[in-house]
C-alpha positions as a LaTeX table, in Angstrom:
\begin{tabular}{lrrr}
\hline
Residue & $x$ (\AA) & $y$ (\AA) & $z$ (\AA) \\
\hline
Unk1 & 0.00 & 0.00 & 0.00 \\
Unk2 & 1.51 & 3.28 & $-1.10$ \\
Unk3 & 2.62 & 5.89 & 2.04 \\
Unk4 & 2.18 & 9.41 & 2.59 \\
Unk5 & 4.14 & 10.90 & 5.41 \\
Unk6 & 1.98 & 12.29 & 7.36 \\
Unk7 & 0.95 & 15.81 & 6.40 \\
Unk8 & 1.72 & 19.23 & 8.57 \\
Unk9 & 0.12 & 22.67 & 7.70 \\
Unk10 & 3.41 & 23.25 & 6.05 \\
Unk11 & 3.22 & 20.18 & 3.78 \\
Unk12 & 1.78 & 20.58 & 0.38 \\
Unk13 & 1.27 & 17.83 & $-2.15$ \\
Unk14 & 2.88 & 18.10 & $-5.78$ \\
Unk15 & 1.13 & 15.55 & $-7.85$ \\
Unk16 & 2.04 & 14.54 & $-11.69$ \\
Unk17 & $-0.68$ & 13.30 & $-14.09$ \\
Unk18 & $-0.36$ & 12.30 & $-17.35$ \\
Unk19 & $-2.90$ & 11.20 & $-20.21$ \\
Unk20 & $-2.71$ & 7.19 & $-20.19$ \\
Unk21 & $-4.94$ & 6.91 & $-22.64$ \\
Unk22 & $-6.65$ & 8.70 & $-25.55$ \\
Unk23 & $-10.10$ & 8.01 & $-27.42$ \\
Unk24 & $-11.38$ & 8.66 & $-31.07$ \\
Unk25 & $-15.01$ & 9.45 & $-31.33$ \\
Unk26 & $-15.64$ & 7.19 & $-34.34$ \\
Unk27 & $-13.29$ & 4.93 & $-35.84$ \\
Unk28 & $-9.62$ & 4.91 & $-37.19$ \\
Unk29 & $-10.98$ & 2.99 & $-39.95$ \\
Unk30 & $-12.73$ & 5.75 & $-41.35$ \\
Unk31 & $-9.82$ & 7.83 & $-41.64$ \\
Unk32 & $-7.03$ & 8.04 & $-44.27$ \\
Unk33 & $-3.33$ & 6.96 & $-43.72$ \\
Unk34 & $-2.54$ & 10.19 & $-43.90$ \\
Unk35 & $-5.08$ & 10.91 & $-40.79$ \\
Unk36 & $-4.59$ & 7.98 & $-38.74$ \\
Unk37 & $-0.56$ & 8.35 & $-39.00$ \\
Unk38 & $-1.90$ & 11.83 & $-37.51$ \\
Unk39 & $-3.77$ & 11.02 & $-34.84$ \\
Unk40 & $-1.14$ & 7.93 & $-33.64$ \\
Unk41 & 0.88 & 11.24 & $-33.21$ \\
Unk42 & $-1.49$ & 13.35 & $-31.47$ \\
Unk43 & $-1.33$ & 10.09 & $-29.21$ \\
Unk44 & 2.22 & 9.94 & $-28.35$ \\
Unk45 & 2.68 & 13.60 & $-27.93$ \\
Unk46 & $-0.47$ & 13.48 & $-25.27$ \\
Unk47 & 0.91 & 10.93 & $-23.22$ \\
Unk48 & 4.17 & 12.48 & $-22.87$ \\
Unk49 & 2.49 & 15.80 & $-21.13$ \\
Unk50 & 2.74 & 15.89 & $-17.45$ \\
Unk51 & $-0.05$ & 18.24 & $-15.53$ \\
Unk52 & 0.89 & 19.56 & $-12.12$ \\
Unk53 & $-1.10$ & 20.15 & $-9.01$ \\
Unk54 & $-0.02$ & 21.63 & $-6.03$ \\
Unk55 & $-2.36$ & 21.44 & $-3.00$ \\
Unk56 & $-3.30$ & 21.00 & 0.51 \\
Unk57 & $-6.39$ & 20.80 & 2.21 \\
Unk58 & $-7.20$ & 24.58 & 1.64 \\
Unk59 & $-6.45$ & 25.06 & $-1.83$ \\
Unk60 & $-4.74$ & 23.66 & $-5.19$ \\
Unk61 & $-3.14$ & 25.07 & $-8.24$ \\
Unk62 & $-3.37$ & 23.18 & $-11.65$ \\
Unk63 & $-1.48$ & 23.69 & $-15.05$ \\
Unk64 & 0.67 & 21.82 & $-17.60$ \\
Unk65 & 4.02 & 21.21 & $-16.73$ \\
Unk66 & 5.95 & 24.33 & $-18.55$ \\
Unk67 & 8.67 & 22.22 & $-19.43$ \\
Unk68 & 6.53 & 20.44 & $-21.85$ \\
Unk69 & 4.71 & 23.79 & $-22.60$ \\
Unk70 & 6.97 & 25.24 & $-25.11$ \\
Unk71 & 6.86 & 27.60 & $-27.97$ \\
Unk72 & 7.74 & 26.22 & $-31.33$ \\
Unk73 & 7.32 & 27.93 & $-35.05$ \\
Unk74 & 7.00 & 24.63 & $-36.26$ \\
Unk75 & 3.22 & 23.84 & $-37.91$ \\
Unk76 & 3.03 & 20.34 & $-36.84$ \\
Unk77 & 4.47 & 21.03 & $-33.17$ \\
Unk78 & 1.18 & 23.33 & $-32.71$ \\
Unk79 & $-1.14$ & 20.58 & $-33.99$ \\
Unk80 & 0.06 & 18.29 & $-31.74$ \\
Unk81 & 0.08 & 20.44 & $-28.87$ \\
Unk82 & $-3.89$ & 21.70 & $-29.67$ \\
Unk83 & $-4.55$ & 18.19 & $-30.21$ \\
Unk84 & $-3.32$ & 17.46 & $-27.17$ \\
Unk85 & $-5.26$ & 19.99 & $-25.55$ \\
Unk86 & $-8.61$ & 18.85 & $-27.23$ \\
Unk87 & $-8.16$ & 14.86 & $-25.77$ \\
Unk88 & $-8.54$ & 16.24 & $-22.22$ \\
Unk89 & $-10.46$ & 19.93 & $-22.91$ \\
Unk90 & $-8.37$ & 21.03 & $-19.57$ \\
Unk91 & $-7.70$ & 24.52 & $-18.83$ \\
Unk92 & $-4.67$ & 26.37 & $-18.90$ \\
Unk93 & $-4.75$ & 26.79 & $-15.43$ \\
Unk94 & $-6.96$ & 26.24 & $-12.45$ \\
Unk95 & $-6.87$ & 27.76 & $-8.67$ \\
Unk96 & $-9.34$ & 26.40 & $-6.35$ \\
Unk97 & $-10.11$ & 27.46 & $-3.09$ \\
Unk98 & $-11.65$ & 24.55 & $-0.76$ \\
Unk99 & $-12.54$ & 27.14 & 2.01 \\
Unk100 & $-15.59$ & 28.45 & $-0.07$ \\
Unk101 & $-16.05$ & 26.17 & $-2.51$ \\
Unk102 & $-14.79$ & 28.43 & $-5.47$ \\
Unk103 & $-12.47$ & 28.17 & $-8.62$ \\
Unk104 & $-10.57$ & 30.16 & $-10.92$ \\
Unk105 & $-9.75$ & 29.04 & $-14.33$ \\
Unk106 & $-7.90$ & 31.02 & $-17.23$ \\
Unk107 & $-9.71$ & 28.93 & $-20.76$ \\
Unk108 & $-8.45$ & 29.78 & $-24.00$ \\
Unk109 & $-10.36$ & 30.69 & $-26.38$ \\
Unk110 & $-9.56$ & 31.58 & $-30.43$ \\
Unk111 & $-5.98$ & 31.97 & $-29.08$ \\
Unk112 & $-7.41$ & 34.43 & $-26.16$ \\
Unk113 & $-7.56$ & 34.11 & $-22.40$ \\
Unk114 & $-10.07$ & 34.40 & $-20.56$ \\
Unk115 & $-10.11$ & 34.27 & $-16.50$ \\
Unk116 & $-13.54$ & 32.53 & $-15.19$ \\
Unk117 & $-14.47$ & 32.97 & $-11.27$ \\
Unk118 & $-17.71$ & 30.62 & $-10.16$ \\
Unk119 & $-18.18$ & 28.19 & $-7.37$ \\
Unk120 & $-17.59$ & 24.29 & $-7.98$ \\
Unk121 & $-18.78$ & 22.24 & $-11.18$ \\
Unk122 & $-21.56$ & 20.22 & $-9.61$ \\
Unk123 & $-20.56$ & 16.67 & $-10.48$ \\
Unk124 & $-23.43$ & 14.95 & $-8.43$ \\
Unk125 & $-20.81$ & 12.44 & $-7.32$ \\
Unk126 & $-22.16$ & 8.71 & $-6.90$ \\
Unk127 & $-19.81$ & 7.05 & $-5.06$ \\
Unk128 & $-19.36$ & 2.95 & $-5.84$ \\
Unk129 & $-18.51$ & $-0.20$ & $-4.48$ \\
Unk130 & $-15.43$ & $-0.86$ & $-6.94$ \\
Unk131 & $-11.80$ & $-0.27$ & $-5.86$ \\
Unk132 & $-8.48$ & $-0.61$ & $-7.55$ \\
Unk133 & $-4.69$ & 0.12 & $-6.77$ \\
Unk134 & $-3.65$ & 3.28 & $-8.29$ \\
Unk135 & 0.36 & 3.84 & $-7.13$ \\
Unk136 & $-0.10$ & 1.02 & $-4.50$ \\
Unk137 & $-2.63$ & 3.29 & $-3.29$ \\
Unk138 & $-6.18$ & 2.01 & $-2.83$ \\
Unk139 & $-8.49$ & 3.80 & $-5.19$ \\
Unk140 & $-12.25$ & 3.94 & $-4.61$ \\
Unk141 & $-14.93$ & 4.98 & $-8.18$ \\
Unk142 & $-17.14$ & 7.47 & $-7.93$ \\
Unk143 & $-19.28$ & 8.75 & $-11.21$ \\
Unk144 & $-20.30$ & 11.64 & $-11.80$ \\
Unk145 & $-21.97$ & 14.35 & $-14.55$ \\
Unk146 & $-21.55$ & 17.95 & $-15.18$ \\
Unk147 & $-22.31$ & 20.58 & $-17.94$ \\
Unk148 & $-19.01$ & 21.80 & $-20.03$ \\
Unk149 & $-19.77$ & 25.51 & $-20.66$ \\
Unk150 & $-17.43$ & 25.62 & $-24.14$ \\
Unk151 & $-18.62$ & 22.63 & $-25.56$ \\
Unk152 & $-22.26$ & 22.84 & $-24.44$ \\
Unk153 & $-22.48$ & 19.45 & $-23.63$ \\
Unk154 & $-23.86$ & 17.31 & $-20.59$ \\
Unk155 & $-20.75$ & 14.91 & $-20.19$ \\
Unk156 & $-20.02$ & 11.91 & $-17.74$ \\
Unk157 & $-16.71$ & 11.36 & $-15.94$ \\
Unk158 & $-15.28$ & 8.31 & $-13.96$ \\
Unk159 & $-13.26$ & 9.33 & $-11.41$ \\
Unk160 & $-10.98$ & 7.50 & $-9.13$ \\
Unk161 & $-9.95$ & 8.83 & $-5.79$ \\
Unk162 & $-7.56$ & 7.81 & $-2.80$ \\
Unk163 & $-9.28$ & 8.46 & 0.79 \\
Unk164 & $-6.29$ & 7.87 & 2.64 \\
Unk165 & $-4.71$ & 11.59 & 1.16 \\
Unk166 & $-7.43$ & 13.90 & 2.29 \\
Unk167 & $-7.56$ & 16.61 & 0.19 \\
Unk168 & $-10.55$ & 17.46 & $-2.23$ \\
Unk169 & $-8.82$ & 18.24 & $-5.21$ \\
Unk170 & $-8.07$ & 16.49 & $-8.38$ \\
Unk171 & $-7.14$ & 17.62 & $-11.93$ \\
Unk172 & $-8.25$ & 20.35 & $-13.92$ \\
Unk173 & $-12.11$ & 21.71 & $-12.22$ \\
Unk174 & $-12.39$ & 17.68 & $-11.09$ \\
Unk175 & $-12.78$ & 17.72 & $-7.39$ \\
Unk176 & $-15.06$ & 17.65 & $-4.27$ \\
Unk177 & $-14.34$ & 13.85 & $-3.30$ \\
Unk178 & $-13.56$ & 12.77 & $-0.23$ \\
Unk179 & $-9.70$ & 11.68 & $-1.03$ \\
Unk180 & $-7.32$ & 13.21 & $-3.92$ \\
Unk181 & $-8.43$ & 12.13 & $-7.28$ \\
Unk182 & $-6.41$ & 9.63 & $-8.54$ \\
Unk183 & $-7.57$ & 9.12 & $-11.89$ \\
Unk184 & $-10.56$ & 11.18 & $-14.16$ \\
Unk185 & $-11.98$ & 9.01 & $-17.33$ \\
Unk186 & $-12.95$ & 11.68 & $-19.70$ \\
Unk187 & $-14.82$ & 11.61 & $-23.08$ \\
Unk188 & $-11.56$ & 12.16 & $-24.96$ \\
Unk189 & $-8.76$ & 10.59 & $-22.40$ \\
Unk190 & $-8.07$ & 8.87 & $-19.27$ \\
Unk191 & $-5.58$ & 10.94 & $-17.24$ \\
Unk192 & $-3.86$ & 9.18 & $-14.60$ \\
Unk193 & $-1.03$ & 10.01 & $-11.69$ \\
Unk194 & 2.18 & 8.85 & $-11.98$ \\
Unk195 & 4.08 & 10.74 & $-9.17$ \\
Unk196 & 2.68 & 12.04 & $-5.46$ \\
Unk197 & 5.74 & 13.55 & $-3.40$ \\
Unk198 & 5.39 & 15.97 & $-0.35$ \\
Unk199 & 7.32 & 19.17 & $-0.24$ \\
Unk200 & 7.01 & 21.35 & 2.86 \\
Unk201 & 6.97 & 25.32 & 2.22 \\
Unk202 & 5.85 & 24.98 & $-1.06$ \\
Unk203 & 3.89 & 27.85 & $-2.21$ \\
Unk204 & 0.39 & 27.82 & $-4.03$ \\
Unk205 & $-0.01$ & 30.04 & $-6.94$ \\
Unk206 & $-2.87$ & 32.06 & $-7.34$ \\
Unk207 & $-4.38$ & 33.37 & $-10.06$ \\
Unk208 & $-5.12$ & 37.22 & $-10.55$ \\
Unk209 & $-9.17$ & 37.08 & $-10.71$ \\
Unk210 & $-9.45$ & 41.03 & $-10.61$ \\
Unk211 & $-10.89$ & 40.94 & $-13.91$ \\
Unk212 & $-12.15$ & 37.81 & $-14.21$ \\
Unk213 & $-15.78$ & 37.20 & $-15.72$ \\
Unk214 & $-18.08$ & 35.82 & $-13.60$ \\
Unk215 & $-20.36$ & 32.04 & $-14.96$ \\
Unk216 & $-23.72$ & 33.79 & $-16.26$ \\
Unk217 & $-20.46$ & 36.06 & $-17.68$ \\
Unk218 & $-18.54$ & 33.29 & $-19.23$ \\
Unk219 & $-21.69$ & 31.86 & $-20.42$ \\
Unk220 & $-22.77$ & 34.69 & $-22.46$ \\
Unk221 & $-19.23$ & 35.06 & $-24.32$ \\
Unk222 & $-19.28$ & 31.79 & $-25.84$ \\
Unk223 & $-23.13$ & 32.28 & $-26.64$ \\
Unk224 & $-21.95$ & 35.19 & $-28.50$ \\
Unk225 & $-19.31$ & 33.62 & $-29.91$ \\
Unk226 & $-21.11$ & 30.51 & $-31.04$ \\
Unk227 & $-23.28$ & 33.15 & $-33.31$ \\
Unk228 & $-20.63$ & 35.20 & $-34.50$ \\
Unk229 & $-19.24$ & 31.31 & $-35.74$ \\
Unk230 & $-22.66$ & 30.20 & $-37.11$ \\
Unk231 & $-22.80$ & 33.71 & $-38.90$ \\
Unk232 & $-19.58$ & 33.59 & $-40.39$ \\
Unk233 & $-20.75$ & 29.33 & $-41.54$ \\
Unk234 & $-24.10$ & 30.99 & $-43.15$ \\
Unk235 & $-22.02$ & 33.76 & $-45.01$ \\
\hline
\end{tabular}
């Protein structure tokens, strides 16, 4: 069974996830050679991006790993790395604070960010009977639902989450179980940890939500962008 020192106010979690495995809506049969070669490398890139969190019981900080987050001119590198960002449809980054029940996510948008303040995604967690080991950790499944604002869709996610770590956070806005989540199956991947260390002093970023737009906010933009879109299609 895996072991987590046990945790001080001064002790902050740094967890690595990475995509474990990607999903095609359809069929690679329907596609070209030219397509599936593609999409095999869509794969590969995805799975070698690591996503951080940082957290402790009060509050967590999400993002990709900026190591992996790098500027390239190069056509294909971009392709890949939108591709990439399409199989999980995370954030750029994501602060949550436990205290209140709130989060703060930058989403970009036509190459434009935009900083969202609202409370929790309401998952409607169902927690099961099935477990699994996840790091020699035991994992417990919960299932939930939840409405994805860009994509205006009504999605389901699988998530997996370790009750022995106490902290309510998880990747990306996945959170509010009791335990760190583990593990999130997505409609486009399964993202997984890897690594869980313990670093004491370790401070949580924030992100500046001056400005930020509030749901109802958020809501309307991509309404109005959605329009502008179908306008542009009709023309």
């Amino acid at each position: 069974m895996g072991v987590i020192p046990n945790s001080h106010a001064q002790n902050v979690f740094k967890v690595t996830y990475s995509v474990t495995d990607v999903k095609i809506q359809g069929s690679l049969d329907n596609l070209d050679n030219n397509s599936k070669q593609l999409f095999e490398k869509m794969a590969d890139y995805t799975k070698d991006v690591n996503y951080i969190l940082i957290a402790n019981q009060e509050e967590s900080y999400f993002e990709q790993e900026n190591a992996l987050n790098k500027e390239s001119d190069s056509p294909l590198e971009h392709i890949l790395s939108r591709g990439a960002q399409r199989f999980t449809s995370f954030n750029e980054r994501v602060y949550a604070n436990h205290n209140v029940d709130s989060i703060v996510f930058v989403r970009n948008i036509l190459n434009q960010d935009f900083t969202v303040k609202r409370d929790y995604f309401n998952f409607n967690w169902v927690f099961k009977k099935e477990t699994k080991k996840i790091l020699d950790f035991n994992a417990i499944k919960a299932e939930g639902s939840y409405y994805h604002p860009v994509t205006n869709e009504d999605l389901k996610v699988v998530a997996w989450y370790i009750p022995s770590i106490q902290l309510q956070s998880g990747p990306d806005i996945f959170m509010g179980l009791p335990g760190l989540i583990a593990e999130v199956d997505l409609k486009g991947a399964i993202v997984t940890i890897k690594k869980i260390e313990t670093i004491k002093n370790l401070e949580i970023e924030k992100i500046n939500d001056l400005k930020a737009m509030n749901q109802q906010e958020f809501k309307d933009l991509i309404k109005s962008l959605n329009k502008k879109f179908e306008n542009y299609i009709d023309d």
